[in-house]
N, CA, C and O atoms as a printed pandas DataFrame, in Angstrom:
     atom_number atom_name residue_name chain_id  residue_number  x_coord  y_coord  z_coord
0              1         N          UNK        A               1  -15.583  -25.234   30.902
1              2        CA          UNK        A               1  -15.133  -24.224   31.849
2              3         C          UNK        A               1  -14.161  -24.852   32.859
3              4         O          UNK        A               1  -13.943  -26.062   32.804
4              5         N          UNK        A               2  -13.511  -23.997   33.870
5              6        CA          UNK        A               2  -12.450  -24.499   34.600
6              7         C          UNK        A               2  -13.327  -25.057   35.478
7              8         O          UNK        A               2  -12.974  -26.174   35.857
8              9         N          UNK        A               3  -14.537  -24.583   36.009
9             10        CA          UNK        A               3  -15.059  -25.455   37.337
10            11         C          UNK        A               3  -15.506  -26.687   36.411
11            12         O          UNK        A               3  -14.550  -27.322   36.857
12            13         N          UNK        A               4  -15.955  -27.374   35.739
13            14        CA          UNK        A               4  -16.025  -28.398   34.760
14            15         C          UNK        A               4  -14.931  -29.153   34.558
15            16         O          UNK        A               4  -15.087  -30.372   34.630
16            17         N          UNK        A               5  -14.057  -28.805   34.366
17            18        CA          UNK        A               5  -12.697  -29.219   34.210
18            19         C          UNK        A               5  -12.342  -30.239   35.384
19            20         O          UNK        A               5  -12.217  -31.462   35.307
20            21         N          UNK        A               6  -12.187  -29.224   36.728
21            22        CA          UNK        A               6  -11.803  -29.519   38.037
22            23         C          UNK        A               6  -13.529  -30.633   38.262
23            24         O          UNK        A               6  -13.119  -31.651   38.821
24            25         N          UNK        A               7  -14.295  -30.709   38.162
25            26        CA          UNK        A               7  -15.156  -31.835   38.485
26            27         C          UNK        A               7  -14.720  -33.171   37.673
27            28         O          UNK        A               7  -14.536  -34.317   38.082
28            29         N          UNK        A               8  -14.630  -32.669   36.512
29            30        CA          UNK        A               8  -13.824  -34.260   35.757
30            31         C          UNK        A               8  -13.008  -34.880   36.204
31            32         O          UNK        A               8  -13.039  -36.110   36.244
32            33         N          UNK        A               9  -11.750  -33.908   36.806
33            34        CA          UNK        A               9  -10.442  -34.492   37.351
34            35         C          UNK        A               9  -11.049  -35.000   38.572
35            36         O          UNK        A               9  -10.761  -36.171   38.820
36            37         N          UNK        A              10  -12.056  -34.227   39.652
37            38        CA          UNK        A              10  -12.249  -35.427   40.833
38            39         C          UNK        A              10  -13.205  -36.809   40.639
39            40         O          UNK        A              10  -13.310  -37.800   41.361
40            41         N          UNK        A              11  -13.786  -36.496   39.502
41            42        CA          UNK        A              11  -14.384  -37.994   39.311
42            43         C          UNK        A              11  -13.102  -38.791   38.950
43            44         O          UNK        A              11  -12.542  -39.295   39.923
44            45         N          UNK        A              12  -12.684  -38.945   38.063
45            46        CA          UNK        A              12  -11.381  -39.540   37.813
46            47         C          UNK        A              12  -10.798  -40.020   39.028
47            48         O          UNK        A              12  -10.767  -41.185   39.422
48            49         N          UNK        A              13  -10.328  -38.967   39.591
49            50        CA          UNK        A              13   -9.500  -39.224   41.610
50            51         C          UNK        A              13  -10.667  -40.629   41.885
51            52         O          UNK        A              13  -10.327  -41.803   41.739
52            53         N          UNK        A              14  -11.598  -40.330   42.163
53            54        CA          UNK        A              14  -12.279  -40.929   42.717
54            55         C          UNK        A              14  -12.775  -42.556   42.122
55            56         O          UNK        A              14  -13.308  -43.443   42.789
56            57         N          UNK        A              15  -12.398  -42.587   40.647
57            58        CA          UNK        A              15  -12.635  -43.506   40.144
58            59         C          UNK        A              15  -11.393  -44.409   40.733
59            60         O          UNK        A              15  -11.382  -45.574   41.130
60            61         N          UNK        A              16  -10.339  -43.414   40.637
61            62        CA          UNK        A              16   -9.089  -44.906   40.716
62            63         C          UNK        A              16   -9.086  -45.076   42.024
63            64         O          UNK        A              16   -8.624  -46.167   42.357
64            65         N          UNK        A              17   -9.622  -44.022   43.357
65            66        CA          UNK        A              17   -9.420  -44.598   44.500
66            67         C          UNK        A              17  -10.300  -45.805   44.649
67            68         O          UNK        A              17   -9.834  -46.789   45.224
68            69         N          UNK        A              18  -11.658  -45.828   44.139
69            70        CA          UNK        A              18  -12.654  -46.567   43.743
70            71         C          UNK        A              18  -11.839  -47.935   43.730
71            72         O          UNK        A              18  -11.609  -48.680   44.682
72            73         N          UNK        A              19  -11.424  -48.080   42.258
73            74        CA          UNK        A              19  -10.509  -49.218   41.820
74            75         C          UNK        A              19   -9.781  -49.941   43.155
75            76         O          UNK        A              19   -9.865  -51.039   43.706
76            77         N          UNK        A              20   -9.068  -48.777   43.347
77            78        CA          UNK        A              20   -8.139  -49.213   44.293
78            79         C          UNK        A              20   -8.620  -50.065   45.582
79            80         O          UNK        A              20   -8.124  -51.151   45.882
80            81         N          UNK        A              21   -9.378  -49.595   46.111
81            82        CA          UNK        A              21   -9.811  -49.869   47.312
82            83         C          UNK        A              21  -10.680  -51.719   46.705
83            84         O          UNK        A              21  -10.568  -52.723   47.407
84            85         N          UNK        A              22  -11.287  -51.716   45.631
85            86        CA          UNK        A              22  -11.929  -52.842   45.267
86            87         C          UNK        A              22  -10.953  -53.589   44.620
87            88         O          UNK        A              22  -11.501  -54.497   43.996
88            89         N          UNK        A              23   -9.492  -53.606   44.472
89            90        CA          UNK        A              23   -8.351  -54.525   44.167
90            91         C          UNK        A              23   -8.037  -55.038   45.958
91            92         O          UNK        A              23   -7.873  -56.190   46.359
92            93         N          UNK        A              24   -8.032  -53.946   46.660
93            94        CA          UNK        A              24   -7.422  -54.218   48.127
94            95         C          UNK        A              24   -8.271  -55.257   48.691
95            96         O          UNK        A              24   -7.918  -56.359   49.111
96            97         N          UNK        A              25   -9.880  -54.567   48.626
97            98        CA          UNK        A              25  -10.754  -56.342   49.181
98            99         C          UNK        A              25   -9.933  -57.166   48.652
99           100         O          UNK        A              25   -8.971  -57.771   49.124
100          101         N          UNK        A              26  -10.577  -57.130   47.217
101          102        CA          UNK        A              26  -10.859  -58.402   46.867
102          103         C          UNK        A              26   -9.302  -59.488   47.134
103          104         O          UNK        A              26   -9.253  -60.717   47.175
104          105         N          UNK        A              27   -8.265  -58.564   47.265
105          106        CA          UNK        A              27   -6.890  -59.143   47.918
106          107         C          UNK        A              27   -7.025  -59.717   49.050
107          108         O          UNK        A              27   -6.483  -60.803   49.253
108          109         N          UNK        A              28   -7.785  -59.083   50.010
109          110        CA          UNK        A              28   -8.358  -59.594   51.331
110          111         C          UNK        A              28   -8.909  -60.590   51.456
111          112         O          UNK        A              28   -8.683  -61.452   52.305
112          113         N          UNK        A              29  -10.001  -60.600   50.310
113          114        CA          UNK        A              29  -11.120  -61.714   50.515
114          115         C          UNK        A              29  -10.053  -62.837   49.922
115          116         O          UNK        A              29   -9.832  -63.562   50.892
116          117         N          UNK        A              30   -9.517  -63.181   49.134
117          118        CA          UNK        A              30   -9.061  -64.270   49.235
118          119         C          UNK        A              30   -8.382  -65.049   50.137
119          120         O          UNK        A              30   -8.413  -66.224   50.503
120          121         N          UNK        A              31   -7.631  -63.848   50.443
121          122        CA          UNK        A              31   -6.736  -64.145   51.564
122          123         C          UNK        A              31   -7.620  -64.796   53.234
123          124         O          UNK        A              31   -6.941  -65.426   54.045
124          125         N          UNK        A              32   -9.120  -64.517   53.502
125          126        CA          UNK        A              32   -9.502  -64.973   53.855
126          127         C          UNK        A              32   -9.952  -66.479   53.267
127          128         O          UNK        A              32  -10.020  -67.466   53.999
128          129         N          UNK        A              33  -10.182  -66.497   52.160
129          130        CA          UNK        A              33  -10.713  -67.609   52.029
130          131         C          UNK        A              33   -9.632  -68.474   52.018
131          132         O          UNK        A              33  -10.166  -69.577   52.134
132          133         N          UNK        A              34   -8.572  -68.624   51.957
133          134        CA          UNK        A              34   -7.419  -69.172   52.058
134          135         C          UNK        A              34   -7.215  -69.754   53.447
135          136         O          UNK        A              34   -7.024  -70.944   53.696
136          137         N          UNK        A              35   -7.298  -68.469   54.563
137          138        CA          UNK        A              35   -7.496  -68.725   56.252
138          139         C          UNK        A              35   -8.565  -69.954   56.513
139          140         O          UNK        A              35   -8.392  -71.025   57.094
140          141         N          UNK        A              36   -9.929  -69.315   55.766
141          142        CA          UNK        A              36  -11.207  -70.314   55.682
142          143         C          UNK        A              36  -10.501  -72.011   55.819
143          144         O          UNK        A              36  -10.513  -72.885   56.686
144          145         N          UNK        A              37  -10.082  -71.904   54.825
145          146        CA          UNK        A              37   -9.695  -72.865   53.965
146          147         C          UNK        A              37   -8.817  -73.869   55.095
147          148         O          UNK        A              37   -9.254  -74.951   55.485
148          149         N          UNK        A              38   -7.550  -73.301   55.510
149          150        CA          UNK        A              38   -6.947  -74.029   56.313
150          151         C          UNK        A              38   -7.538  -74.502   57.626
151          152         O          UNK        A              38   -7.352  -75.600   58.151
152          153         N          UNK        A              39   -8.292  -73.485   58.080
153          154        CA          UNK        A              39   -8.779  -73.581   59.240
154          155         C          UNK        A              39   -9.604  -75.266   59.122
155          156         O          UNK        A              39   -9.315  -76.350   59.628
156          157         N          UNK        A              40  -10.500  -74.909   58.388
157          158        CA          UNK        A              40  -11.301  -76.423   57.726
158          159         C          UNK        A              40  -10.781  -77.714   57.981
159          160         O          UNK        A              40  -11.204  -78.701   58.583
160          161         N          UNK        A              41   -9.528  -77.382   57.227
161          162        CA          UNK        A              41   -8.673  -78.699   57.056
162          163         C          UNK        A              41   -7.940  -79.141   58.779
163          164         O          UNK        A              41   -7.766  -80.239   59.310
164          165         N          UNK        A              42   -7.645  -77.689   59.271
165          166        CA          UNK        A              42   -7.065  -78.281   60.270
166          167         C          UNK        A              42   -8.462  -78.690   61.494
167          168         O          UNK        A              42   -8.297  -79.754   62.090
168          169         N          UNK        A              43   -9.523  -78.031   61.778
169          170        CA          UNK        A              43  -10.221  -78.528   62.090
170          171         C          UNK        A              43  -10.427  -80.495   62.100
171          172         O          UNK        A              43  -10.089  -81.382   62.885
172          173         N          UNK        A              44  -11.130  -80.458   60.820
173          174        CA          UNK        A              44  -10.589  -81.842   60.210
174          175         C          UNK        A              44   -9.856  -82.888   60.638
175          176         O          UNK        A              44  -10.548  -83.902   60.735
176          177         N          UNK        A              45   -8.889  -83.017   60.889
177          178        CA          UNK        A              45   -7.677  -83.567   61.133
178          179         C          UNK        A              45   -7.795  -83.600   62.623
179          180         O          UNK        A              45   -7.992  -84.667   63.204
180          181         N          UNK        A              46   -7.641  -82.067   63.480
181          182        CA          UNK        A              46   -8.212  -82.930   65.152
182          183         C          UNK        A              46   -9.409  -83.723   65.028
183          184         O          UNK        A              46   -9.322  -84.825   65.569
184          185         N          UNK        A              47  -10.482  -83.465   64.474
185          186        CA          UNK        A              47  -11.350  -84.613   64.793
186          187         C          UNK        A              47  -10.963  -85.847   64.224
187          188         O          UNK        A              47  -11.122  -86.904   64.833
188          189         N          UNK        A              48  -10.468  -85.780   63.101
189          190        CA          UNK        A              48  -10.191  -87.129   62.782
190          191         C          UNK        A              48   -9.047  -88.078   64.298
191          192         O          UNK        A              48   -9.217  -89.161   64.857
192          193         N          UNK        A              49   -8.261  -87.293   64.419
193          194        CA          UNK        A              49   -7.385  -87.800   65.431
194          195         C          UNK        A              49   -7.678  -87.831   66.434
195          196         O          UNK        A              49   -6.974  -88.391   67.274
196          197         N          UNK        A              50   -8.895  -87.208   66.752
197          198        CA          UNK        A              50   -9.984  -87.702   68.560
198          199         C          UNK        A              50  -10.473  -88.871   67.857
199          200         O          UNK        A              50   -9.926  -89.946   68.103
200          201         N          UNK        A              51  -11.546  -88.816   66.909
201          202        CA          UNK        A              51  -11.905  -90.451   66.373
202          203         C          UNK        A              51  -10.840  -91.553   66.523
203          204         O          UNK        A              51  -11.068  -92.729   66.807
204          205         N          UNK        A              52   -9.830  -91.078   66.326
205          206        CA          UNK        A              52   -8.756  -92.471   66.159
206          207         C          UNK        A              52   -8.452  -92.941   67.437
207          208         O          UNK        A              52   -8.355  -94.096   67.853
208          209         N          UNK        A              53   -8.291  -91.655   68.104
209          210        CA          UNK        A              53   -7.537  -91.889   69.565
210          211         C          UNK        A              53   -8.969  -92.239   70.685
211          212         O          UNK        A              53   -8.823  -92.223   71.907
212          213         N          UNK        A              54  -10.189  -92.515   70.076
213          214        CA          UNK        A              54  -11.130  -92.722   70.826
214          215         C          UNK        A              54  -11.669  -91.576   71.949
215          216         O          UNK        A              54  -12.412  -91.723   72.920
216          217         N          UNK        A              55  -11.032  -90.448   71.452
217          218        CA          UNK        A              55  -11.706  -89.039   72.467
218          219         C          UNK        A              55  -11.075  -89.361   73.698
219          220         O          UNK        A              55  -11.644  -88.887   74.682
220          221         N          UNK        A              56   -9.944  -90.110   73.938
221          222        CA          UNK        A              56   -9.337  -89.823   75.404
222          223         C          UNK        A              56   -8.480  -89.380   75.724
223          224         O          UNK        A              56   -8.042  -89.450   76.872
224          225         N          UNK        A              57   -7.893  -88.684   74.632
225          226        CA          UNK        A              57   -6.724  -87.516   74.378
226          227         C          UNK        A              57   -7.668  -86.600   74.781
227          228         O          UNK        A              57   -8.845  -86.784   74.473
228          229         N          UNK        A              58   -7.282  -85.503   75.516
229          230        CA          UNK        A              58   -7.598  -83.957   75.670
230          231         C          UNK        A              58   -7.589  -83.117   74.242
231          232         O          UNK        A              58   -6.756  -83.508   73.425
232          233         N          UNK        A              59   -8.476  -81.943   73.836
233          234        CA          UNK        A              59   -7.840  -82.064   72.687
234          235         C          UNK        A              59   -7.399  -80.038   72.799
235          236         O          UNK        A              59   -7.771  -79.348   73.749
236          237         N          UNK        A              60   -6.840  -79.665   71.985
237          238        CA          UNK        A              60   -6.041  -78.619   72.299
238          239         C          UNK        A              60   -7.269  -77.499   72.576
239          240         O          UNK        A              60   -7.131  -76.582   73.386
240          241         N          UNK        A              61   -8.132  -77.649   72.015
241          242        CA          UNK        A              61   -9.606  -76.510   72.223
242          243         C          UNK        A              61   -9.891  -76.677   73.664
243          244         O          UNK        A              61  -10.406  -75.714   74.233
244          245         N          UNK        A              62   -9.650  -77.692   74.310
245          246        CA          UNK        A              62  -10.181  -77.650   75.580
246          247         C          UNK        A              62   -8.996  -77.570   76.653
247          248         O          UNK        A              62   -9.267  -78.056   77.751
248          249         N          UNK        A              63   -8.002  -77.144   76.521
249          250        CA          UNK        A              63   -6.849  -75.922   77.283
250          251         C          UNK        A              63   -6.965  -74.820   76.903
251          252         O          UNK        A              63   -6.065  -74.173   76.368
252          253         N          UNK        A              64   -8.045  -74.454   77.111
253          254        CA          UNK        A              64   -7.910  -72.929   76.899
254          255         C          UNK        A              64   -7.857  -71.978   78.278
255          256         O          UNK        A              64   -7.842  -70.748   78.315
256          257         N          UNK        A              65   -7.834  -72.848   79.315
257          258        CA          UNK        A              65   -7.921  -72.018   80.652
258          259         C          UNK        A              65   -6.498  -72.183   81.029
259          260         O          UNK        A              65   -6.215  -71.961   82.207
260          261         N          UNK        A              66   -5.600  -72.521   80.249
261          262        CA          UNK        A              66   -3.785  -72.606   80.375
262          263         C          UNK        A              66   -3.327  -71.295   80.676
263          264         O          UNK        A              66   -3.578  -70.618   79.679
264          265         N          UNK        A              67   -2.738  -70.534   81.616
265          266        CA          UNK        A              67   -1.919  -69.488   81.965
266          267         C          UNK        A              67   -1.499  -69.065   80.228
267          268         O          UNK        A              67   -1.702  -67.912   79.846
268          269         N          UNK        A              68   -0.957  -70.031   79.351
269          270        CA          UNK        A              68   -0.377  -68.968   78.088
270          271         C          UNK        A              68   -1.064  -68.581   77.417
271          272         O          UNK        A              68   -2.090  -69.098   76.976
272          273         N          UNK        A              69   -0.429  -67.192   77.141
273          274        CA          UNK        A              69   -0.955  -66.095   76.489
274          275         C          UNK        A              69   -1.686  -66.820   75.288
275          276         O          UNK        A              69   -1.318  -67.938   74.929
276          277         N          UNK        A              70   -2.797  -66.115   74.641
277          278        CA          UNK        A              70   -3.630  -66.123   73.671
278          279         C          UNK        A              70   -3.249  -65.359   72.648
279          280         O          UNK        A              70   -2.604  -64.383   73.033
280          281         N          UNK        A              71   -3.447  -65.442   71.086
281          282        CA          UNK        A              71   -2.805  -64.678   70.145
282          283         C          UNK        A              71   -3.804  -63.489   70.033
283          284         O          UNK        A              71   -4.982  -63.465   69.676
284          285         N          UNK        A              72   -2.940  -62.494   70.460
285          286        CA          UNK        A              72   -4.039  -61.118   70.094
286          287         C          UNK        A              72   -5.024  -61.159   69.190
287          288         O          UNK        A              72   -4.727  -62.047   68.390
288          289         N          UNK        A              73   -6.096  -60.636   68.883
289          290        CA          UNK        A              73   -7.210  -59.848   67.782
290          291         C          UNK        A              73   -6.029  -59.616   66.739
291          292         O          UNK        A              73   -4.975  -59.213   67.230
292          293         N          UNK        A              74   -6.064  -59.784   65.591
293          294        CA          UNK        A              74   -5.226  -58.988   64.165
294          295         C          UNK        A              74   -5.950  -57.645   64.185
295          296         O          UNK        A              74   -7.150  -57.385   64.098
296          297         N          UNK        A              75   -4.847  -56.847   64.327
297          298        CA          UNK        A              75   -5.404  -55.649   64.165
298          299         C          UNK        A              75   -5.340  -55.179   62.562
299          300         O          UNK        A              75   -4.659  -55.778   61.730
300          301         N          UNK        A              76   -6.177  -53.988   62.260
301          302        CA          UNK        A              76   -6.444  -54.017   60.278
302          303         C          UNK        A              76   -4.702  -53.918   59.841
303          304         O          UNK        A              76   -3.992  -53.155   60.495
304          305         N          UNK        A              77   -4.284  -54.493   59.046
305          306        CA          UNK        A              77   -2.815  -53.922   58.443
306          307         C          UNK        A              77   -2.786  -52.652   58.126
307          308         O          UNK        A              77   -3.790  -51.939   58.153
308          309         N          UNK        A              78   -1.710  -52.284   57.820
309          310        CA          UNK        A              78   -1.680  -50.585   56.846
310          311         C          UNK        A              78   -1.576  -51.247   55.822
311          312         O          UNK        A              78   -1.115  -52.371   55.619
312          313         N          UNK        A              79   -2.176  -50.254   54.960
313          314        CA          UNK        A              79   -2.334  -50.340   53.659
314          315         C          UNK        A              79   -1.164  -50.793   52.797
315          316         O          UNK        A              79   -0.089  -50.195   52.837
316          317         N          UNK        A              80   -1.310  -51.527   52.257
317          318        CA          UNK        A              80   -0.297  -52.444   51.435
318          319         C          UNK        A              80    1.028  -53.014   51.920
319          320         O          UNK        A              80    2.171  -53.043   51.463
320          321         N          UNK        A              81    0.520  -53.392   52.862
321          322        CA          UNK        A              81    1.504  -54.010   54.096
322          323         C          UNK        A              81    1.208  -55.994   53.600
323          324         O          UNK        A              81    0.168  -56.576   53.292
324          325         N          UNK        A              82    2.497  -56.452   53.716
325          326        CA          UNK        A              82    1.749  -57.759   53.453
326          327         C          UNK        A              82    1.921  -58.094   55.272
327          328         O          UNK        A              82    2.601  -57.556   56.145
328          329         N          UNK        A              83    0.776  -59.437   55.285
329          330        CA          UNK        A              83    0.333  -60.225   56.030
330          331         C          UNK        A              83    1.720  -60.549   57.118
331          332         O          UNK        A              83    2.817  -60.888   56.675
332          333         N          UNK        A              84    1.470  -60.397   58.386
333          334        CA          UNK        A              84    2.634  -60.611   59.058
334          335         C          UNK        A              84    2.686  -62.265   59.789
335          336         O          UNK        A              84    1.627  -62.879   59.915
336          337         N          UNK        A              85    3.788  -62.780   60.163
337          338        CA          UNK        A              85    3.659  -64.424   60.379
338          339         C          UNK        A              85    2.742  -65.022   61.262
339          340         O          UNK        A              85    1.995  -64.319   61.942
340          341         N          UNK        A              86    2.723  -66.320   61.324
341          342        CA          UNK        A              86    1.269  -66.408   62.169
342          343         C          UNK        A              86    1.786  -66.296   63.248
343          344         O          UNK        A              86    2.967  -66.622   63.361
344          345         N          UNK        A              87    1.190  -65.890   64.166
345          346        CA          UNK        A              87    0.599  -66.373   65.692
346          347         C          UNK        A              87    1.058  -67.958   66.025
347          348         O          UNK        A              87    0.547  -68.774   65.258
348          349         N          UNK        A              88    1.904  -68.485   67.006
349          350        CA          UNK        A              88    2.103  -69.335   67.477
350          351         C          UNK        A              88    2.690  -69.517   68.512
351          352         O          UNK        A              88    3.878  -69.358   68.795
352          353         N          UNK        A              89    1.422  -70.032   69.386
353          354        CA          UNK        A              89    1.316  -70.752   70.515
354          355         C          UNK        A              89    2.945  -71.600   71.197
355          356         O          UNK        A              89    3.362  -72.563   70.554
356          357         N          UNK        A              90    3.760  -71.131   72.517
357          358        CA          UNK        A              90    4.518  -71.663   72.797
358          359         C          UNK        A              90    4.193  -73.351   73.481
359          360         O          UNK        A              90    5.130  -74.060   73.848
């Protein structure tokens, strides 16, 4: 019947928005784990370079009461927008 019909076609709708939306995470999630990822490394690397420098360098985590601006919250992108450049500190 036509009301049968029209229920098939919105499962369908709903399947590919389905899809869709679980291609968009999972685009996300990497893309976090990627962020993860660097963050790690750069973490890393200041400590390694307080170890070297014997912790009597200041290290950039602890200017945070500096007059310059802070990089906003990321607000969500629009949808299929790619990733805009980073945030950096003058």
């Amino acid at each position: 019947s036509e009301r049968d019909m029209a229920w098939v076609k919105r499962v369908g709708d709903d399947q590919v928005n389905l899809a869709l939306a679980y291609t968009e995470l999972t685009e996300e999630l990497g893309r976090l784990r990627e962020l993860s990822a660097l963050q790690g490394r750069i973490l890393r690397t200041l400590l390694q370079e307080q170890a070297r420098s014997g912790g009597q360098r200041h290290s950039p985590l602890s200017q945070r009461h500096s007059p310059a601006p802070q990089c906003p919250s990321p607000s969500p992108p629009a949808r299929a927008a790619p990733p805009g450049p980073p945030c950096q500190s003058p």
